[in-house]
N, C-alpha and C positions, 0 to 999 in steps of 0.2 A: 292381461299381461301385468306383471308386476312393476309397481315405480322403483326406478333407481336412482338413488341420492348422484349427485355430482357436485365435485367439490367446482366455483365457480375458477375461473382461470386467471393468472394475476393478469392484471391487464397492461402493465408495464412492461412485461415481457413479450405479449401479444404484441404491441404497439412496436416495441423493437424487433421481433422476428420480419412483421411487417414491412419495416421501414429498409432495415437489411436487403429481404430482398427484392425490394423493389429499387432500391439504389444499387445493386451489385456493387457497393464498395468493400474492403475492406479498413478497416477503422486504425490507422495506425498513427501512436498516441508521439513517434519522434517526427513527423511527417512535415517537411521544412525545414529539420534544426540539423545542423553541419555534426555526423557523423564523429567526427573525430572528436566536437568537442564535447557531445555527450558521454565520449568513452572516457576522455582525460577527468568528465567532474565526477565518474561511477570510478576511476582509480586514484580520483582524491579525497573524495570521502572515506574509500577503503585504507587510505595512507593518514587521513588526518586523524582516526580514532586511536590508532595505534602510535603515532608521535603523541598524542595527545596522553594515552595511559603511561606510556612509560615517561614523561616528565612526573606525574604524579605518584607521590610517596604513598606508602602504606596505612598510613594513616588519612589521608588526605582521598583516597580510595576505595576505605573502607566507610567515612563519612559519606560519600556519596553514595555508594550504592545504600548506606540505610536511609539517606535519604530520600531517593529512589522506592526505597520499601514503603516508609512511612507513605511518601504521594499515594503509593496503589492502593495501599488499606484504607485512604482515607475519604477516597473516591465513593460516595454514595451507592 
């Protein structure tokens, strides 16, 4: 009979499939923290970038995003 290669299986994942189901939990990452105020801090960040741009001139916005550029290219 012929050998057949197998790739080995990560075992981090085995280790988590495992652990899943033997806890029948499911994993939820708000789980204790009050509803309303994780809604209010996902609709203040979405309000504070946009107050934030438009205080900011054209010039003052175009310096940032190059600098912005600059960081990523210079990232090894």
């Amino acid at each position: 009979m012929p050998r057949r290669s197998r790739k080995p299986a990560d075992l981090n994942r085995v280790a988590a499939a495992i652990l899943d189901e033997a806890t029948d939990e499911d994993h939820d990452p708000y789980a204790g923290k009050n509803p309303a105020a994780v809604e209010l801090d996902r609709l203040g960040g979405k309000k504070g970038w946009k107050a934030m741009a438009d205080k900011l001139s054209d010039e003052e916005r175009s310096e940032s995003a190059r600098r912005a550029a600059r960081a990523r290219w210079e990232k090894p």
